[in-house]
C-alpha angles and dihedrals in degrees: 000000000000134000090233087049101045095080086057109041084050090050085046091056093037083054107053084048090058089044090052098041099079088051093047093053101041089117089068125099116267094255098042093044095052091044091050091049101043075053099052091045092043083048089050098041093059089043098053092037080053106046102077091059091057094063106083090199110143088263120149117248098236084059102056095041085060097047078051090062097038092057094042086057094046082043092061087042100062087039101054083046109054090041085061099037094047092039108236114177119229093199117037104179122019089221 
């Protein structure tokens, strides 16, 4: 795998587990189920943002701000649909 591929193909992993998180805890009790996923998707979306500045490739700044973004938006994405996909209810209880 190449230098310039790594920080996709981790985003991509980091992604289908984020997809898949909402359908693996859907035993879990409405409250404790949309904590543990906003912190999932909190916890994807810094290490994505993260990932292009690891890599120590001769690559400009400006690009991999922008491959930062662009992940961080793909980040929110595959979070807002597997949440509805998945159904996970924002409020759980009206009071």
């Amino acid at each position: 795998m190449t230098r310039r591929a790594r920080p996709v193909a981790v985003a991509a992993v980091l992604w289908l587990a984020l997809f898949a998180w909402p359908f693996l805890t859907r035993n879990a009790t409405c409250d404790q189920r949309l904590n543990w996923y906003a912190l999932a998707g909190g916890m994807v979306l810094l290490l994505v943002s993260v990932l292009p500045f690891i890599d120590t490739g001769k690559r400009p700044v400006a690009s991999r701000v922008g491959m930062a973004v662009s992940f961080a938006v793909v980040t929110g994405v595959v979070w807002f649909a597997a949440g509805s996909a998945a159904d996970v209810r924002i409020m759980c209880r009206l009071f």
